[in-house]
C-alpha positions in Angstrom: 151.4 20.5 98.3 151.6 17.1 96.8 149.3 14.1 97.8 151.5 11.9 100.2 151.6 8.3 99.0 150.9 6.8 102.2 147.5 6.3 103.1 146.0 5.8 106.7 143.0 3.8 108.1 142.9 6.4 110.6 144.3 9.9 111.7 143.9 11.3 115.2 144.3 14.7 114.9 145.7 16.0 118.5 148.2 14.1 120.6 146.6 14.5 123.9 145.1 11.1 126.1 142.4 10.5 124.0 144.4 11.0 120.6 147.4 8.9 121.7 145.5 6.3 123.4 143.6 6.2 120.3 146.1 5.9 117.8 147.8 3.0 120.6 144.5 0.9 120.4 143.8 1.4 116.5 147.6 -0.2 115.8 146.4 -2.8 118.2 143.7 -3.7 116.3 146.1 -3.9 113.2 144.7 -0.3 111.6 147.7 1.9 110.3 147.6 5.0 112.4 149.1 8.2 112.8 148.6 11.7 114.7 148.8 15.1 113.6 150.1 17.0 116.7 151.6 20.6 116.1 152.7 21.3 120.0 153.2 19.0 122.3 152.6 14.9 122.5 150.4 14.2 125.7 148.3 17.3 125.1 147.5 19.5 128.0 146.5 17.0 130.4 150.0 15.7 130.6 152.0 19.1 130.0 150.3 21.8 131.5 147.5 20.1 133.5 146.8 17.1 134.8 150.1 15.8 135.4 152.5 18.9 136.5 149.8 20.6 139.0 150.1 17.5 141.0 153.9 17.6 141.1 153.8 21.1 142.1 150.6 19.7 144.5 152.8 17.2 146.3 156.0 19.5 146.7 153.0 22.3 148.5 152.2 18.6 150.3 155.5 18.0 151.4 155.8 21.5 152.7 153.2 21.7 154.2 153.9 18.2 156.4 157.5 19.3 157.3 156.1 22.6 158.1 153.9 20.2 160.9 156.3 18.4 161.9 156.2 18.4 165.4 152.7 17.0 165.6 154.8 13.8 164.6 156.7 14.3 166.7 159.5 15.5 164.6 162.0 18.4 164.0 162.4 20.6 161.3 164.0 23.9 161.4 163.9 27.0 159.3 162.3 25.1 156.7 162.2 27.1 153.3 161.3 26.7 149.5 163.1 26.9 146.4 159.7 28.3 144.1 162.3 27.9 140.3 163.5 24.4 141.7 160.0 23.2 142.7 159.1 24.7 138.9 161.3 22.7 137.6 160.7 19.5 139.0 157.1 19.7 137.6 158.5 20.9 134.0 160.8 17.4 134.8 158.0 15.5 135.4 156.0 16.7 132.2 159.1 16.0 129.8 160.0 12.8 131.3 156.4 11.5 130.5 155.9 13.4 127.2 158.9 11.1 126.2 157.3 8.1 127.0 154.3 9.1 124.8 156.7 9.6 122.2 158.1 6.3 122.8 155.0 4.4 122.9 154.0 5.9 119.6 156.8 4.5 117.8 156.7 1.3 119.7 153.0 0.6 118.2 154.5 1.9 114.9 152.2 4.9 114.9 153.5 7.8 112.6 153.7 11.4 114.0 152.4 14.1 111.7 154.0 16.9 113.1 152.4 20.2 112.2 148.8 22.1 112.0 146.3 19.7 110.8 142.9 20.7 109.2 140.2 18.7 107.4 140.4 19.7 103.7 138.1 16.8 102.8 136.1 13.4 104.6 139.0 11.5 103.7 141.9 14.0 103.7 143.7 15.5 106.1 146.3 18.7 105.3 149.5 19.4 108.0 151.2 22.5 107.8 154.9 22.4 108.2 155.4 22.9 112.4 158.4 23.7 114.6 160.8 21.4 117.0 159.2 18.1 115.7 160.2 15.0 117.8 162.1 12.2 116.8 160.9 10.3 114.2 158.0 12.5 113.2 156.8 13.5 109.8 157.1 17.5 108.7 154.3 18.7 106.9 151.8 17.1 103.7 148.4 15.9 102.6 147.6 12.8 103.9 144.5 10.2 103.0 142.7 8.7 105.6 139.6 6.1 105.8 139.0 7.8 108.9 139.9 11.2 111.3 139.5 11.4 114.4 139.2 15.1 115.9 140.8 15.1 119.6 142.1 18.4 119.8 141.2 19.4 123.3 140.4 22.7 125.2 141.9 25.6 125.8 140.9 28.3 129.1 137.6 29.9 128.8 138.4 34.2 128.5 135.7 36.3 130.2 135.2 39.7 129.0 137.0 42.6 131.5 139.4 39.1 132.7 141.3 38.5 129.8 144.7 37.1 130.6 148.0 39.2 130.1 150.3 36.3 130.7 151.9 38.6 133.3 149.4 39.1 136.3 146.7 38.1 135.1 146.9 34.7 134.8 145.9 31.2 133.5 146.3 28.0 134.2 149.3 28.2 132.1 151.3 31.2 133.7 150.3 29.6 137.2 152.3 26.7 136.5 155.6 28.3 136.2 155.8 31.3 138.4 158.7 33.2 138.5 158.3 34.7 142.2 154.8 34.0 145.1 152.7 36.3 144.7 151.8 37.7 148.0 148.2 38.4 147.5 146.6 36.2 144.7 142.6 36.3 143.3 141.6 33.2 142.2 138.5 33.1 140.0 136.3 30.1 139.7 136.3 27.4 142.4 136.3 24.2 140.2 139.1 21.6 140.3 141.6 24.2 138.5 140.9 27.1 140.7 140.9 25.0 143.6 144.0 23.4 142.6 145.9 26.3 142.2 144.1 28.2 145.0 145.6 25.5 147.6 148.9 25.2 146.1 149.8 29.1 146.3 147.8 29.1 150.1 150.2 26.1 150.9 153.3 27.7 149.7 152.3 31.4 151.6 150.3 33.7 149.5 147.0 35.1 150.9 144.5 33.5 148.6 141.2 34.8 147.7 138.9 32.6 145.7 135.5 34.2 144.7 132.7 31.8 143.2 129.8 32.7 141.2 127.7 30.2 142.3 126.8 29.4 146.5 129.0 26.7 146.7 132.6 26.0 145.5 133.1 23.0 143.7 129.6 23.3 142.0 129.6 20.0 140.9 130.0 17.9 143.5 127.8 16.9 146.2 126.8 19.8 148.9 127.9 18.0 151.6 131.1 17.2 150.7 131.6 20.7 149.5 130.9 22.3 152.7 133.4 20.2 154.3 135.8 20.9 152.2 135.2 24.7 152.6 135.7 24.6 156.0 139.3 22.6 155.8 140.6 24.6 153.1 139.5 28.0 155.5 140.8 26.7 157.8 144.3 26.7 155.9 143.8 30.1 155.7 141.9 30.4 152.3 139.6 33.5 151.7 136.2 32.3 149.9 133.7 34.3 148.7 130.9 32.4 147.1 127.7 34.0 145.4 130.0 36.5 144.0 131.7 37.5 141.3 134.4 40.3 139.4 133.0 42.8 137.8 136.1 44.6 136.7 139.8 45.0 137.0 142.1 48.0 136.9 145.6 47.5 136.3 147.9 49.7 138.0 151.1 48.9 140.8 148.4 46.6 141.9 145.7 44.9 140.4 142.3 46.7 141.7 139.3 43.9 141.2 136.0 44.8 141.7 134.1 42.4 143.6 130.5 42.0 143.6 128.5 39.6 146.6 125.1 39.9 148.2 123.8 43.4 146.3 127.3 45.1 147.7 130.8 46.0 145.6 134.0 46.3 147.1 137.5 47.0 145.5 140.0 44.6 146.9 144.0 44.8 145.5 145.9 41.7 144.5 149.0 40.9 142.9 148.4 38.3 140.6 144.8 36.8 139.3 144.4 33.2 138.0 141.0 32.8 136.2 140.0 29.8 136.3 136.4 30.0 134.7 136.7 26.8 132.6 137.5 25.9 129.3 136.3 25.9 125.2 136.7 23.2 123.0 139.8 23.6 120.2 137.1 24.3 117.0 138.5 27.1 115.5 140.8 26.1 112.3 139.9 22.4 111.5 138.0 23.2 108.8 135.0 21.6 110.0 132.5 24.3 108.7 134.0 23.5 104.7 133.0 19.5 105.4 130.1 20.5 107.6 130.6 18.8 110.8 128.1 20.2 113.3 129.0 22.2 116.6 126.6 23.3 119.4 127.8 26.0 121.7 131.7 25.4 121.2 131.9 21.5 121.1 131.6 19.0 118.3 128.4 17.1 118.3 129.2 13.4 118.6 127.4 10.2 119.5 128.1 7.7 122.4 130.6 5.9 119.6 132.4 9.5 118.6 130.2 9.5 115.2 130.1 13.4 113.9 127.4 14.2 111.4 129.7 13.3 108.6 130.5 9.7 107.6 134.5 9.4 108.9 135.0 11.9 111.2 135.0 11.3 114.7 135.5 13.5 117.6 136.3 13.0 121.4 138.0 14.3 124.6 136.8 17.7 125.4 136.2 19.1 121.8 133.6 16.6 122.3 131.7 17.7 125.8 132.1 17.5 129.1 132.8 15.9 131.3 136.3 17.4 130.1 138.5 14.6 131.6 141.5 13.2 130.5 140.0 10.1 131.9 137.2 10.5 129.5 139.2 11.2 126.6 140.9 8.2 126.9 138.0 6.0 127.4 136.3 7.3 124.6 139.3 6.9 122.1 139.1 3.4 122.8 135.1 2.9 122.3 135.7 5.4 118.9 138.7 2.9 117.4 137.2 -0.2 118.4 133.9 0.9 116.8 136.0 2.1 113.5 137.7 -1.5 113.8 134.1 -3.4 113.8 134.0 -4.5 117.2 131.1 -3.8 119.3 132.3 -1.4 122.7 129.9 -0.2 124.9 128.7 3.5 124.8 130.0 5.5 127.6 128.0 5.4 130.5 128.7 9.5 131.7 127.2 8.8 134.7 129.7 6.0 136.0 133.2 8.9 135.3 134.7 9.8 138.2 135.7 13.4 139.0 138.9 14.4 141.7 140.2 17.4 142.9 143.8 17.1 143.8 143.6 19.9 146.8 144.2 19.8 150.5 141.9 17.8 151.3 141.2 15.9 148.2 138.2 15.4 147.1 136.5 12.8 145.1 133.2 11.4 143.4 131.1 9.1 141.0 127.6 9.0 140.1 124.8 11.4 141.3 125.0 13.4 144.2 122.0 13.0 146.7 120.4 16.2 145.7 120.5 15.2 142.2 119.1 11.6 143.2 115.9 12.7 144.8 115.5 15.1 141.6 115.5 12.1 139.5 112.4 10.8 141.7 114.9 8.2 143.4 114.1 7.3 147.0 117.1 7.5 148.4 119.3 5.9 152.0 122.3 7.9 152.8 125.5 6.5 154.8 128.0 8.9 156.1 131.4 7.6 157.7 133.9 10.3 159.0 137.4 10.4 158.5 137.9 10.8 162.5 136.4 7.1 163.2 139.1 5.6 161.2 142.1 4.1 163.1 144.5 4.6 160.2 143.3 8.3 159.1 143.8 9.3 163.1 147.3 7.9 162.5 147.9 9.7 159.6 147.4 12.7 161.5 144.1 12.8 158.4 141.1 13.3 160.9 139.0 15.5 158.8 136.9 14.3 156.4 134.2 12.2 155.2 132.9 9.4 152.8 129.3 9.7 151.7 127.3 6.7 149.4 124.0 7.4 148.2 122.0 4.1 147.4 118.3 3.3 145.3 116.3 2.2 148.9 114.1 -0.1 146.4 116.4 -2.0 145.0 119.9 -1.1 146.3 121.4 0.0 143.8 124.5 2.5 144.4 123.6 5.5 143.3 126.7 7.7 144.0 129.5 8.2 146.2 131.6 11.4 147.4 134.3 11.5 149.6 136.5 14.3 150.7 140.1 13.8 152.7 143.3 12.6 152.3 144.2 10.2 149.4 139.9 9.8 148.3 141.7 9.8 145.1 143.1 6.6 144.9 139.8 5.1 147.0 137.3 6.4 144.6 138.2 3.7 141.8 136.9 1.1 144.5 133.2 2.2 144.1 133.8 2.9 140.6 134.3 -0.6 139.8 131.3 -1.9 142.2 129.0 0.8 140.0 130.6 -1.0 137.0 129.8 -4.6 138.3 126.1 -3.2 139.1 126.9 -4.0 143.1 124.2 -3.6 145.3 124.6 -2.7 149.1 124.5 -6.4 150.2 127.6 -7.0 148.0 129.6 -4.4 149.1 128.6 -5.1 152.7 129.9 -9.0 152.5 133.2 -7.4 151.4 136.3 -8.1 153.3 138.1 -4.5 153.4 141.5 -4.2 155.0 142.5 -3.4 158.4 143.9 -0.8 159.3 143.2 1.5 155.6 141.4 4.3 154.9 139.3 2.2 152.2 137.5 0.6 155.4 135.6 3.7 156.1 133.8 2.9 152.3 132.4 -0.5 153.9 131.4 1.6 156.9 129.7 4.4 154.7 127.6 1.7 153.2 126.6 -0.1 156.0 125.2 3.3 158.1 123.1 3.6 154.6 121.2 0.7 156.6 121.5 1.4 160.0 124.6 -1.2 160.4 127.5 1.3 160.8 130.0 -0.5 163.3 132.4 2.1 164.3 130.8 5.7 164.6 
C-alpha cells in the first residue's frame, strides 16, 4: 500500500471521548489531525454505554413513576411497555449523537481514517480498508504522523465457564437491545454496569438476581453509601447475594448457574445472564509489541501527560488504566494534546474524578471514601445529611437517601464526598469543583445554597462535619 502524501501532526487512533475530544483540541491548537476509527465515532461510551443505558434508564424511570402514580396523587391505568420501542429510542439517542461527533469532526476540519489502524512504525500509522464509512471519511492507506495517539478503549472482561453466547448469556452489549424481558435474569458483578442493568430489567419486571464477589456491591464506593443503596434497590425487589460468586453454568431450557456463598453451593435457573465483571483494555492488534510500547497487565503504561515508553506514541482512556471513565478519557485527551502542542496542562489528579452510577437511587462520589481516609493516616470529621430532612426531596416523593463529606479535621480540607438518591448525579460536580478550588469546610459553609433544592442538603452535610447541622 502506497505512502499517503498527506502527513499529520497527530493521529488518534479510536474515535471514542478521549479520541474525538482529542483530535477537537489538537485542531484547536492549529495541529492537523485526524482519527482512525474502524466501528463507530463516539466509541462505546456514546453507542453502547454511557449514553443509551441512560435512555433505556430514564424510560424504566418513567415507568416506574407512572406505575406510582397515585402517591401524587394521580391516575394511570393499565399502564404497559413497548420493550422494541423503548429499544429503539435508546438506539435513537446513540445515532442522533454519533452524528454530531461526526459533524464536529468536520467542523474542526479533522480527517476520518476510516478502517483498522495499527502502528507499523513511531511515525506511521497503517488503516485497513473498513466497512459503512461515514461521510466524508477516508478508506484505507499509510499515513505519517509526528505523533499517535492510542485511545482505543475497552471491551467486557470474559471469565472462564461465563463466556458470553450473545443469546442468553449476555453482555453489556446484548443487554442493550433485548428482543423480549427475560423473566428471571442473573446479573454478575455489582459495579456501575451490573447495577445499571440489574435496576433497569428489575424496573421493567424481571426477577433480578445480582451475585457479588466481594461483601459489598458497588466495591468502590464508600460503605456507607453502599449499604444504603442495597437496602433501596431490595427494596425494589432486587435479589443480592454478596460474598458470592458462579462457579459454573449449564445450558439447557434454562440456564442452571451454580452459585457459591458462605462455604454452601446452590443451583438456581435463570433465563438470561448479563456478566458484568468489568472490562480489558483494546491491546490486541496495534502492533505495539513490533515498536515496543510497554503494557502491564492488559493496559498501556502511560505517564500523567499520556507519554508511552516510546518517543510519539501516546495512550489514554481506558487502554490506559482505570479509572475507565469516559470522563477520564476526555480529560486526559486534552492534557495529552496540549502537552504535544507545548503548553504546560496539569497532570491529572485521579483522586479529584468523579464516579456515578445511573441506578434507582443514583449514586455518586469523589475523592476518598472515609475508610480509605483513615488508612491514609488522615484524622478524619464526618457529616451526614439525609435525604428525608430536605423539603424539596420529601416533595419529590425522594425521601431515601443520603449525602456524606469526609473532611482533613487539621486543616479542613475536603477529603471526599458520597451521596446516594435521586439526581446525586448532577450535585456531585458541586463538590467537584470545591475539591478543584482547594475549598475548606469554612468556605463551603459561608456558601449561599438554594432554597428549596436538593444541593442544600451538601451545605448541611458539611456543616454536621462540625457539629453545626441546622435541619436534622
Amino acid at each position: 500500500m502506497a505512502q499517503n502524501e498527506q502527513a499529520y501532526d497527530v493521529i488518534i487512533i479510536g474515535g471514542g471521548p478521549g479520541g474525538y475530544v482529542a483530535a477537537i483540541r489538537a485542531a484547536q491548537l492549529g495541529l492537523k489531525a485526524a482519527v482512525a476509527e474502524n466501528k463507530h465515532l463516539g466509541g462505546i461510551c456514546l453507542n453502547w454505554g454511557c449514553i443509551p443505558t441512560k435512555a433505556l434508564l430514564r424510560s424504566a424511570e418513567i415507568f416506574d413513576h407512572m406505575n406510582h402514580a397515585k402517591d401524587y396523587g394521580l391516575s394511570a391505568k393499565d399502564v404497559s411497555f413497548d420493550l422494541s420501542a423503548v429499544v429503539k429510542r435508546s438506539r435513537g439517542v446513540s445515532a442522533q449523537l454519533n452524528g454530531g461527533v461526526g459533524m464536529l469532526l468536520r467542523k474542526n476540519k479533522v480527517d476520518v481514517l476510516w478502517g483498522t489502524a495499527t502502528i507499523e512504525a513511531p511515525g506511521k500509522v497503517k488503516v485497513e480498508e473498513g466497512k459503512d464509512a461515514p461521510k466524508g471519511a477516508k478508506v484505507g492507506g499509510t499515513y505519517a504522523a509526528k505523533n499517535i495517539i492510542i485511545a482505543t478503549g475497552a471491551r467486557p472482561r470474559v471469565l472462564p465457564g461465563l463466556e458470553p453466547d450473545k443469546e442468553r448469556i449476555w453482555t453489556y452489549f446484548e443487554a442493550m437491545v433485548p428482543k423480549e424481558l427475560p423473566k428471571s435474569l442473573l446479573v454478575v458483578g455489582s459495579g456501575a454496569i451490573g447495577i445499571e442493568f440489574a435496576s433497569f430489567f428489575n424496573s421493567m419486571g424481571s426477577k433480578v438476581t445480582v451475585v457479588e464477589v466481594m461483601d459489598q456491591i458497588l466495591p468502590v464506593e464508600d460503605v456507607e453509601i453502599a449499604k444504603i443503596a442495597r437496602k433501596q434497590l431490595e427494596k425494589k425487589g432486587l435479589e443480592i447475594i454478596t460474598g458470592a460468586k458462579v462457579a459454573g453454568i449449564e445450558k439447557g431450557k434454562t440456564l442452571k448457574a451454580t452459585i457459591e456463598a458462605g462455604g454452601k453451593k446452590e443451583v438456581r435457573e435463570f433465563d438470561r445472564v448479563i456478566s458484568a465483571v468489568g472490562v480489558v483494555g483494546n491491546i490486541d492488534g496495534l502492533g505495539l509489541e513490533k515498536v515496543g510500547v510497554k503494557t502491564d497487565r492488559g493496559i498501556i503504561v502511560a505517564d500523567g501527560m499520556g507519554r508511552t515508553s516510546v518517543k510519539g506514541i501516546f495512550a489514554i482512556g481506558d487502554v490506559a488504566g482505570p479509572p475507565m471513565l469516559a470522563h477520564k478519557a476526555e480529560h486526559e485527551g486534552v492534557i495529552c494534546v496540549e502537552g504535544i502542542a507545548g503548553k504546560h496542562p496539569h497532570e491529572m489528579d485521579k483522586g479529584k474524578i468523579p464516579g456515578c452510577t445511573y441506578c434507582q437511587p443514583q449514586v455518586a462520589s469523589v475523592g476518598l471514601t472515609e475508610a480509605k481516609a483513615k488508612e491514609a493516616g488522615r484524622k478524619v470529621k464526618v457529616g451526614r445529611f439525609p435525604f428525608i430532612g430536605n423539603g424539596k426531596a420529601i416533595a419529590l416523593g425522594e425521601p431515601d437517601g443520603m449525602v456524606k463529606t469526609v473532611f482533613d479535621a487539621t486543616t479542613g480540607e475536603l477529603l471526599g464526598a458520597h451521596m446516594v438518591g435521586a439526581e446525586v448525579t448532577e450535585l456531585i460536580q458541586g463538590f467537584v469543583v470545591a475539591m478543584n478550588l482547594e475549598t475548606t469546610e469554612e468556605d463551603l459553609m459561608h456558601a449561599v445554597f438554594p432554597h428549596p433544592t436538593l444541593s442544600e442538603m451538601m451545605h448541611e452535610s458539611v456543616l454536621d462535619a462540625y457539629g453545626r447541622a441546622i435541619h436534622i
